[in-house]
DRENKE-903528 format. One record per residue (C-alpha): residue number from 1; residue in one letter; x, y, z. Coordinates in Angstrom, 2 decimals, always signed. Layout:
N
NUM / A / X / Y / Z
...
END
This chain:
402
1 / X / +37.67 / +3.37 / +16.44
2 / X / +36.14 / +0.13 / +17.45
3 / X / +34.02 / -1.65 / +14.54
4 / X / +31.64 / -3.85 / +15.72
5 / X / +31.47 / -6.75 / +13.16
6 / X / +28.08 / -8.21 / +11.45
7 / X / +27.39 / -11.00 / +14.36
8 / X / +27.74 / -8.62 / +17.28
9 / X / +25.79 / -5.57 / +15.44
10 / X / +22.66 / -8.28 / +14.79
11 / X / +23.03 / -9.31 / +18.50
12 / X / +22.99 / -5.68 / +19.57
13 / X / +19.84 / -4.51 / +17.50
14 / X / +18.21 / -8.32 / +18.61
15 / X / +18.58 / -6.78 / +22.52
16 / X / +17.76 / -3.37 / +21.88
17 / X / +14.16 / -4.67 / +20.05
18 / X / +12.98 / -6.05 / +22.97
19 / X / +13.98 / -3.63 / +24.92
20 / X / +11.56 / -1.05 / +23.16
21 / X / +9.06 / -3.54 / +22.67
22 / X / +8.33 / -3.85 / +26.39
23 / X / +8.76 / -0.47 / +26.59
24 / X / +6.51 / +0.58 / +23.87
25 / X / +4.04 / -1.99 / +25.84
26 / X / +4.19 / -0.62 / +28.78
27 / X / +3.95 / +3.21 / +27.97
28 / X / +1.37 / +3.04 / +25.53
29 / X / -1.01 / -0.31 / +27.55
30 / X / -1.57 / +3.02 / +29.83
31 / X / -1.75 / +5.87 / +27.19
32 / X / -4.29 / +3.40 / +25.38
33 / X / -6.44 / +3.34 / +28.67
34 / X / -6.20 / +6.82 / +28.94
35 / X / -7.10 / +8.23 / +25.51
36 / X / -10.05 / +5.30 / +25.33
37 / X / -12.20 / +7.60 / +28.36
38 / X / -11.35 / +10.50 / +26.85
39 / X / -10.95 / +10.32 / +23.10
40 / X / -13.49 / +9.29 / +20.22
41 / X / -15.91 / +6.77 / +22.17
42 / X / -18.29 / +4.17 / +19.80
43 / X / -21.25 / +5.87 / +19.75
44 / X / -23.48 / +2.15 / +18.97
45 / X / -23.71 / -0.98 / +21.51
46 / X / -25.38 / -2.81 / +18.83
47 / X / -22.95 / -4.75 / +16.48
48 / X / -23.90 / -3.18 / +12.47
49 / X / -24.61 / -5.55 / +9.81
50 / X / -21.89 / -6.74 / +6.90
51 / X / -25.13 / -4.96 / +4.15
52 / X / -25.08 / -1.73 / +5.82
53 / X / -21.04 / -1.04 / +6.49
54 / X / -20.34 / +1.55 / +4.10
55 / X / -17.13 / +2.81 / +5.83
56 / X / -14.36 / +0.02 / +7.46
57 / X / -10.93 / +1.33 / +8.96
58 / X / -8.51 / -1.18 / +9.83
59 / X / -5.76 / -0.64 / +12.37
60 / X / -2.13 / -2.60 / +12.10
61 / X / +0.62 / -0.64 / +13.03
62 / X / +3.49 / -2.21 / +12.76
63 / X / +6.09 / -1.51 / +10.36
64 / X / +7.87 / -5.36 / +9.74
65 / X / +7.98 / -6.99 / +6.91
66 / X / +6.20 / -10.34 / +7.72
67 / X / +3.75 / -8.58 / +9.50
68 / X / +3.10 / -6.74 / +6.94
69 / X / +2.58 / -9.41 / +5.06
70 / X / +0.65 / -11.57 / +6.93
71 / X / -2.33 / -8.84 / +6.86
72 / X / -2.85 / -9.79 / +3.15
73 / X / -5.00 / -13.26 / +4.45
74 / X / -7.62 / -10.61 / +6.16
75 / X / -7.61 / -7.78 / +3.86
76 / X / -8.86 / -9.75 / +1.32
77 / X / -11.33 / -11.72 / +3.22
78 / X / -12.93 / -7.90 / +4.37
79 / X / -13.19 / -7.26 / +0.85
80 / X / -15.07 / -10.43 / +0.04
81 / X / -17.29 / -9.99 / +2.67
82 / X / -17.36 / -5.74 / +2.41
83 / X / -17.50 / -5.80 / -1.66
84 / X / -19.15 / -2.08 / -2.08
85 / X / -17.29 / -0.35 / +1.42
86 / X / -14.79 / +1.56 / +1.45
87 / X / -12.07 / +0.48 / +3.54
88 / X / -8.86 / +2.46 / +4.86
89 / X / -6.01 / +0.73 / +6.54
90 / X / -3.90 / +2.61 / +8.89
91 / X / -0.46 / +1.38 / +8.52
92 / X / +2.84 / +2.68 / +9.80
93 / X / +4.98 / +3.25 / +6.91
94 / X / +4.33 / +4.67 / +2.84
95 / X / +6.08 / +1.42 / +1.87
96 / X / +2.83 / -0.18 / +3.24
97 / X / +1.08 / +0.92 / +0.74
98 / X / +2.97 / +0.28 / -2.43
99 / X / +3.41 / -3.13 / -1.39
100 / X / -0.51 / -3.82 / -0.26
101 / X / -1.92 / -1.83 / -3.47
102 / X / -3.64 / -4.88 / -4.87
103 / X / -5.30 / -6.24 / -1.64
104 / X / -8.84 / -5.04 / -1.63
105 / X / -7.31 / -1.71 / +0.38
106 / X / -9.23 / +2.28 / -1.12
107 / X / -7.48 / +4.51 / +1.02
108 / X / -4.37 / +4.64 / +3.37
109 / X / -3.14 / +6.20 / +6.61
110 / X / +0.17 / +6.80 / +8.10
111 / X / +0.62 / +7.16 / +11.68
112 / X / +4.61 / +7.09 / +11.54
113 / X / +4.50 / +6.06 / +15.33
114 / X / +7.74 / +6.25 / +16.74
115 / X / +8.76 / +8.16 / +19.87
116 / X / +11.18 / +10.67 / +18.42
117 / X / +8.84 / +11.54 / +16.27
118 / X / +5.73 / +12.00 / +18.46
119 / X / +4.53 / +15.19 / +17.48
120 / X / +4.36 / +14.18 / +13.87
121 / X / +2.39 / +10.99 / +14.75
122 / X / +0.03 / +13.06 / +17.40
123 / X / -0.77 / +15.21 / +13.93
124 / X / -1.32 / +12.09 / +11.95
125 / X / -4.25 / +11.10 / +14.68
126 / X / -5.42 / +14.06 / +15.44
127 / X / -6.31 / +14.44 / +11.73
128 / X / -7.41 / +10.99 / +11.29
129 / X / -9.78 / +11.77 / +14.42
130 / X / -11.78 / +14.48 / +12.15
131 / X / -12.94 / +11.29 / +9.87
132 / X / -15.91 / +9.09 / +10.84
133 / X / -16.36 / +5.09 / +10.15
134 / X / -19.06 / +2.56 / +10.06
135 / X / -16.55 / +0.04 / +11.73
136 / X / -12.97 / +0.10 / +12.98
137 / X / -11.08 / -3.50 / +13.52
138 / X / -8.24 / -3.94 / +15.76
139 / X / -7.24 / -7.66 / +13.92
140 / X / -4.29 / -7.92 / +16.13
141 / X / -3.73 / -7.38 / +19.68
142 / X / -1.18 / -4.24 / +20.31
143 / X / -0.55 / -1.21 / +22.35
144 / X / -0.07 / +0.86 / +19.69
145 / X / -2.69 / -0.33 / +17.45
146 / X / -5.45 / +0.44 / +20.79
147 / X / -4.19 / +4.19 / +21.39
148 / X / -4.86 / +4.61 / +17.14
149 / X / -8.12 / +3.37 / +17.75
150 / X / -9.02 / +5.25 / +20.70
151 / X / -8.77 / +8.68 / +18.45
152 / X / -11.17 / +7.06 / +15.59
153 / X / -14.49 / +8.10 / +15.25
154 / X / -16.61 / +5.03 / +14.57
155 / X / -20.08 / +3.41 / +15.41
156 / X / -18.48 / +0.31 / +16.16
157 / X / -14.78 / -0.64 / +17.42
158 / X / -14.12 / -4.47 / +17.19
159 / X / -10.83 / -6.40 / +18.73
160 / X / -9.70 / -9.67 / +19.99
161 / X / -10.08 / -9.91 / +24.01
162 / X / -7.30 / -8.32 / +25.84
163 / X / -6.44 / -7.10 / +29.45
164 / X / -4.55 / -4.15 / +28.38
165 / X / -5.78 / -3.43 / +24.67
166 / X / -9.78 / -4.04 / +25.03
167 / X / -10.68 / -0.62 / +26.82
168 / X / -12.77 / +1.67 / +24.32
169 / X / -14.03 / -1.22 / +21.99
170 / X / -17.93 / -2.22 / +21.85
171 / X / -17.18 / -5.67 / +20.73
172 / X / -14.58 / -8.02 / +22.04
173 / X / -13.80 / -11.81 / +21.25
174 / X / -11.83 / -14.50 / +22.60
175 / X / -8.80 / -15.37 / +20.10
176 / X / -10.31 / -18.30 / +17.99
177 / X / -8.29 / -22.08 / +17.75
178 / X / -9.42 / -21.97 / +14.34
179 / X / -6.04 / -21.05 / +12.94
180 / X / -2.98 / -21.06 / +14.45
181 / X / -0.63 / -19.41 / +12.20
182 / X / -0.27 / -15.46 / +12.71
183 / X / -1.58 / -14.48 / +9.54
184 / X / -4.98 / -15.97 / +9.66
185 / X / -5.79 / -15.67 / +13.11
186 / X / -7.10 / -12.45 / +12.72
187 / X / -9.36 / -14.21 / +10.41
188 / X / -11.53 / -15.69 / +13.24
189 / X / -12.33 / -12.20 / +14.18
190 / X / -14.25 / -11.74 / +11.08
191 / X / -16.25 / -15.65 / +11.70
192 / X / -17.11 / -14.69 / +15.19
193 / X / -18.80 / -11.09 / +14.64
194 / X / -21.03 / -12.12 / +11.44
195 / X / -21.30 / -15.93 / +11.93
196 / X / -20.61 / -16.49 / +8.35
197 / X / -18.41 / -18.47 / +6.81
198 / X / -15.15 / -17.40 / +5.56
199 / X / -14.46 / -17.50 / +1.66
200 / X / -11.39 / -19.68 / -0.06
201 / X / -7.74 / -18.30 / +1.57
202 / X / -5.73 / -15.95 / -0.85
203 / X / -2.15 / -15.13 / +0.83
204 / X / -0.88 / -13.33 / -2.56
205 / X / -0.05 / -10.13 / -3.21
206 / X / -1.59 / -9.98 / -6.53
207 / X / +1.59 / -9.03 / -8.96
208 / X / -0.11 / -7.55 / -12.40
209 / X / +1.68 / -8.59 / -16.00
210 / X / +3.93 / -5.48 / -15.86
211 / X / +5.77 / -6.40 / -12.77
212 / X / +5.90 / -10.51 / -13.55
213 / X / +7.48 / -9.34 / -16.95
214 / X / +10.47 / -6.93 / -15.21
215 / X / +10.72 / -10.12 / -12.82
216 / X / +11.29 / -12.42 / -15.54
217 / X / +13.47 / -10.12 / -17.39
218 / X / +15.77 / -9.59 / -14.39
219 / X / +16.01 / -13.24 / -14.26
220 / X / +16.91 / -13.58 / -18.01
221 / X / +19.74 / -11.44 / -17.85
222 / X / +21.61 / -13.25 / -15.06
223 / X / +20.53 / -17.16 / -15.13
224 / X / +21.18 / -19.27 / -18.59
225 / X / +18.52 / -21.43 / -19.62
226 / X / +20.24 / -24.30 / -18.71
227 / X / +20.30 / -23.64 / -15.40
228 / X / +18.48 / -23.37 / -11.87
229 / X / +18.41 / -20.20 / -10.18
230 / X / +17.88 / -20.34 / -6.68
231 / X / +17.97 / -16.93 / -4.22
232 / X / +18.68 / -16.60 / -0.71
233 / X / +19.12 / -14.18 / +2.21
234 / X / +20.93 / -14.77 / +5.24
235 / X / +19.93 / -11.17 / +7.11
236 / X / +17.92 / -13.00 / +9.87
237 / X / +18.59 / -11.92 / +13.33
238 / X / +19.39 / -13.40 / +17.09
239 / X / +19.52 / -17.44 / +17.06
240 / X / +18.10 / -17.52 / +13.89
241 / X / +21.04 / -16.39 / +11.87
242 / X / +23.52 / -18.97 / +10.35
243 / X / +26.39 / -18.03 / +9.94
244 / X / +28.56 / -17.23 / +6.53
245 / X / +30.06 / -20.96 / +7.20
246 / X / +26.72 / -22.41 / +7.41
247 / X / +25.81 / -20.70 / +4.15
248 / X / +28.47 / -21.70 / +1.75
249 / X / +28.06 / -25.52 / +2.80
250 / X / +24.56 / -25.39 / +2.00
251 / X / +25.87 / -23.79 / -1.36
252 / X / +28.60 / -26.22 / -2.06
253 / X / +26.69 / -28.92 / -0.83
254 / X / +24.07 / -28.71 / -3.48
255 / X / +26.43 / -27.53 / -6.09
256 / X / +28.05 / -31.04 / -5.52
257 / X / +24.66 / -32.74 / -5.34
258 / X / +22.81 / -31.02 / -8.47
259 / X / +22.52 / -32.64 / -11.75
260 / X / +21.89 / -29.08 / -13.25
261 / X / +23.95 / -25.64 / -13.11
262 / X / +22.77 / -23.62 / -10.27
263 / X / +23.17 / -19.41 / -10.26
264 / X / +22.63 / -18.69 / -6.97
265 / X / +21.34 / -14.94 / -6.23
266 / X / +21.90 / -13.06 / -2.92
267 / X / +19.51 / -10.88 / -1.83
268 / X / +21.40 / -7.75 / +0.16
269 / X / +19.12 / -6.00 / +2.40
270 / X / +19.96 / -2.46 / +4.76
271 / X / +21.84 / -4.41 / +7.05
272 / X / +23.68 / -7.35 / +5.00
273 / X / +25.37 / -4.60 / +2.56
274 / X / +28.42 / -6.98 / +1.20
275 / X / +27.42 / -10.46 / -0.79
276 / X / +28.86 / -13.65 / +1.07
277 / X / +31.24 / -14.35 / -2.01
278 / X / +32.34 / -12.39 / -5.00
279 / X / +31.52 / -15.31 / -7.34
280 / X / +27.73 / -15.20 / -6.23
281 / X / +25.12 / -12.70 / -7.99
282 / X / +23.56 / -10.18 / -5.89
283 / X / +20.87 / -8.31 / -5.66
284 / X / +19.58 / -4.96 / -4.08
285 / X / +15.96 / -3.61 / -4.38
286 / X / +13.72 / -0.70 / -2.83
287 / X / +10.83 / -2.04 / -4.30
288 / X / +9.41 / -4.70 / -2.62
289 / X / +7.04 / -5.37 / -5.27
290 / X / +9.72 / -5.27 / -7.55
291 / X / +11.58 / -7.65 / -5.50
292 / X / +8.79 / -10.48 / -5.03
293 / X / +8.23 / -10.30 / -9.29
294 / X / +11.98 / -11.29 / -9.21
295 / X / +11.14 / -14.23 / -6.11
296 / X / +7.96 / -15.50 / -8.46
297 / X / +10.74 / -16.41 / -11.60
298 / X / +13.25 / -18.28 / -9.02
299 / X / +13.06 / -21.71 / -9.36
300 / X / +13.92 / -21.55 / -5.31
301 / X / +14.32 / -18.74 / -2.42
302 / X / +16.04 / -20.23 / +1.16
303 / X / +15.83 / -18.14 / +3.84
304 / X / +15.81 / -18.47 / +7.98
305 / X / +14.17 / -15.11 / +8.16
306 / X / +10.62 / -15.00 / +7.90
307 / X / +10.31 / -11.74 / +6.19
308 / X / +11.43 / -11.91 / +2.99
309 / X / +10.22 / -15.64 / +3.34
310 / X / +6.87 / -14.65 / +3.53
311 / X / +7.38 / -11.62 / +0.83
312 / X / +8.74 / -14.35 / -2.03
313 / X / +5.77 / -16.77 / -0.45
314 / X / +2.82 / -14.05 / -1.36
315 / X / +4.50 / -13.82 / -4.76
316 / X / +4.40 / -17.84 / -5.64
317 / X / +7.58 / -18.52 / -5.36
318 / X / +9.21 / -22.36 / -4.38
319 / X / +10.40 / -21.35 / -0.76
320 / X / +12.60 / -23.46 / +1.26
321 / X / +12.14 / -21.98 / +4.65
322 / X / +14.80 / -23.17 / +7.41
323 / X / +13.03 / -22.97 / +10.62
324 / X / +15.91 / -23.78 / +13.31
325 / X / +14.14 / -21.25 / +16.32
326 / X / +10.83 / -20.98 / +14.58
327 / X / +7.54 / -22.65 / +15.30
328 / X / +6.54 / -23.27 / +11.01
329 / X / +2.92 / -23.77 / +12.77
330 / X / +2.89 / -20.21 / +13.59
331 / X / +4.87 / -18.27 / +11.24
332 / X / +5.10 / -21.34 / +8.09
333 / X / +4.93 / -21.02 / +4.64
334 / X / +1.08 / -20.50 / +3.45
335 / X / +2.37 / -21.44 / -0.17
336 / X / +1.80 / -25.19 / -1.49
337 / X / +4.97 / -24.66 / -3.31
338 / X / +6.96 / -24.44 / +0.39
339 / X / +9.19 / -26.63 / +2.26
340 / X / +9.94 / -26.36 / +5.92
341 / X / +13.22 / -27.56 / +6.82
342 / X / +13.55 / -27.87 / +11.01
343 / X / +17.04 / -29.27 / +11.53
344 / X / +19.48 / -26.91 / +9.82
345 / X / +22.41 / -29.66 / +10.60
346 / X / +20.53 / -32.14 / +8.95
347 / X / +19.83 / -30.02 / +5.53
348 / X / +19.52 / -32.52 / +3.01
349 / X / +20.31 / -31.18 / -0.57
350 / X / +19.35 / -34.03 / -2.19
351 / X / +15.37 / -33.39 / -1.27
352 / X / +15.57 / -29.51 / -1.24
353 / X / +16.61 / -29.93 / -4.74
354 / X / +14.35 / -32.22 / -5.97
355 / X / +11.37 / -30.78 / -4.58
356 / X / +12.40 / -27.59 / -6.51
357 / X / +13.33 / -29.45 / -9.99
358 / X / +9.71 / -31.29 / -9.06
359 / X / +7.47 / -28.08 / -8.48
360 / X / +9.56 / -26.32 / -11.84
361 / X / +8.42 / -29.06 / -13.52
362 / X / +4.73 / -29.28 / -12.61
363 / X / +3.50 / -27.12 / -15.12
364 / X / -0.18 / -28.05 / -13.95
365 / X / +0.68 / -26.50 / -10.38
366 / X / -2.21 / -23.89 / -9.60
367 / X / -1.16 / -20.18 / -8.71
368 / X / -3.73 / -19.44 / -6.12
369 / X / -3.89 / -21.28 / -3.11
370 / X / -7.52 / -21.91 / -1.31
371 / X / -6.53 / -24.05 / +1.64
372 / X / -3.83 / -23.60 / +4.56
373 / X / -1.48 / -26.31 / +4.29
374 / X / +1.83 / -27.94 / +5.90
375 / X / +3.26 / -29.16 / +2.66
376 / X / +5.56 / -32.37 / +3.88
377 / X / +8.03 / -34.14 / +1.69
378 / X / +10.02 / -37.00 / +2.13
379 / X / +13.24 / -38.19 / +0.61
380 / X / +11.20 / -41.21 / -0.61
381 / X / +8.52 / -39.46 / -2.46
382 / X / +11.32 / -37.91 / -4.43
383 / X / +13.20 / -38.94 / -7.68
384 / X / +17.15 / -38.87 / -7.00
385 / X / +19.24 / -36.64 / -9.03
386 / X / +22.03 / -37.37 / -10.46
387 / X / +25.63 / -35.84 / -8.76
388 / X / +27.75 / -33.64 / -10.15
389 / X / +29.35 / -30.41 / -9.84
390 / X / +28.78 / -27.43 / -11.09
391 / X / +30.58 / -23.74 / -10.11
392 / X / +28.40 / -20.74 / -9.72
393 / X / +27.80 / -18.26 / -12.24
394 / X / +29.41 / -14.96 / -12.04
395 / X / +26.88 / -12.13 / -12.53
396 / X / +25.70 / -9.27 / -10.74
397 / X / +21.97 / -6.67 / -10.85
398 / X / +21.76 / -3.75 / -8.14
399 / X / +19.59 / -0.94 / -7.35
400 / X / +18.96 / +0.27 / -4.45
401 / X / +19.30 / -1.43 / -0.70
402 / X / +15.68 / -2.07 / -0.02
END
């Protein structure tokens, strides 16, 4: 039997995503328009007040991790500005919820939208059209997140402006320049219904002393003292992958270039199962939360894939992310701790490194970040380390493939 190997199997999921995405936009742009006239119509033209909100439901489906992540920004700005309501988010996945627990978030839904399993999901919304809300908020612009919100009862709907999505909402508004990066864009739908302004930015997930202490014993048992321990994962898909080439010269390149032991640590996901040498740890996790304890002990993570990117970013950790097809303007590092690296050819080890020695050592650096920002670094801003070279630890920790 034919085995496809790890390139071509990437390159075959990469075509059949966008194959269901335009045909999950298509099918449901018209189902949304549909169930809007028939289904759960805002009973109030007049937009309520932030004092008298007791009830909020907020409406992301979408089951990636990044995404996922990126609706920590304006989860915790509703809280700020919704202190005593109760808000539900309806979310694809139960994952969803053990990895959002801490972000202002009382109860949550699961629609499990997928089209072999439409029956299920048409029970999910048909049970979550028996509850009633103050205010439901569309943040982001889908066609599955519209046909959720046309079966919710509520006095007001609320979305971004939208040919296909706006039909069945009371209040629409133009998508704000205020931000351009994904995850806080939604945020200007918040500044343009109250007119208020927005409180400081919080991107993190909020990890409690219990899961930064299993992080930092995970780390204990597989990195000496002496030495750095840097993760990575190379899962990304399409033109963003490097290949397993590209990946041990960026590892033997900074093994040459550091003046300390590195351990490097893999992180194996469903679809990278094998690590990329036998002399390199590697790590497996269901537990996302679990996983991003582990990221905030690293003294680096480098990844091209913006999900677990973003994941070990909400937990504090020193990311290097290498943006080769990426705009970092739109999907960057929120984290003042993060590097953006553009041109994979010209990965310089010498600055990746010492930007990572330089944040470990900052012992003043603050955990909670109040401002958006680009961090840039320059090769000249830097202290040169010494060369040397140093093998890579043998050592291995495994659960389960997360």
């Amino acid at each position: 039997m034919y085995k496809l190997n790890l390139d071509s199997f990437l390159t075959f999921k990469t075509v059949l995503r966008r194959f269901d995405k335009q045909r999950k936009k298509t099918m449901l742009s018209l189902l949304s328009k549909m169930t809007s006239y028939f289904f759960a119509q805002p009973s109030h033209a007049m937009l309520i007040k932030p004092a008298a909100v007791k009830s909020v439901v907020v409406v992301r489906n979408n089951s990636r991790l990044g995404n996922t992540v990126f609706l920590i920004p304006f989860l915790k700005q509703l809280r700020e500005i919704l202190p005593e309501a109760n808000i539900t988010l309806v979310s694809k996945n139960e994952w969803q919820q053990d990895l959002l627990q801490d972000c202002g978030v009382d109860n949550f839904y699961f629609t499990h939208l997928k089209f072999r399993s439409a029956f299920r999901s048409l029970r999910q919304l048909l049970s979550l059209k028996k509850q009633s809300f103050d205010l439901c908020l569309m943040p982001c612009g889908s066609a599955q997140d519209a046909f959720t919100c046309a079966f919710i009862r509520s006095v007001n709907k609320v979305s971004f402006k939208h040919r296909h999505y706006q039909f069945g909402f009371t209040h629409t508004y133009p998508k704000s320049t205020l931000y351009r990066h994904a995850a806080l864009q939604p945020l200007s739908l918040l500044a343009q219904m109250w007119s208020i302004p927005l409180c400081p930015l919080d991107h993190h997930l909020g990890l409690n002393d219990n899961e930064l202490e299993l992080g930092l014993s995970v780390r204990a048992a597989i990195v000496d003292k002496s030495s750095l321990c840097i993760a990575f994962f190379r899962g990304a898909r399409g033109e963003k992958r490097l290949s397993d080439e590209q990946w041990l010269t960026i590892i033997e390149r900074c093994n040459r270039t550091s003046a300390h032991p590195i351990t490097w640590v893999e992180i194996l996901g469903p679809e990278i199962s094998q690590p990329l040498e036998g002399d390199i740890c590697h790590c497996r996790s269901t537990d996302l939360r679990e996983l991003s304890a582990f990221f905030y002990h690293v003294d680096g993570f480098i990844s091209c894939d913006t999900g677990p990117l973003h994941l070990a970013d909400s937990a504090g950790a020193t990311c290097i992310g290498l943006y080769s097809h990426t705009d970092p303007a739109t999907y960057g590092l929120l984290g003042s701790r993060g590097l953006t690296v553009s041109d994979i050819a010209a990965f310089d080890p010498k600055l990746v490194l010492n930007h990572i020695v330089r944040v470990k050592q900052d012992t003043t650096q603050s955990q909670t970040v109040s401002s958006f920002s680009e961090p840039i670094a320059s090769e000249k801003d830097l202290n040169p380390l010494n060369t040397t070279t140093s093998p890579p630890i043998k050592a291995s920790i495994s659960s389960m493939p997360w």
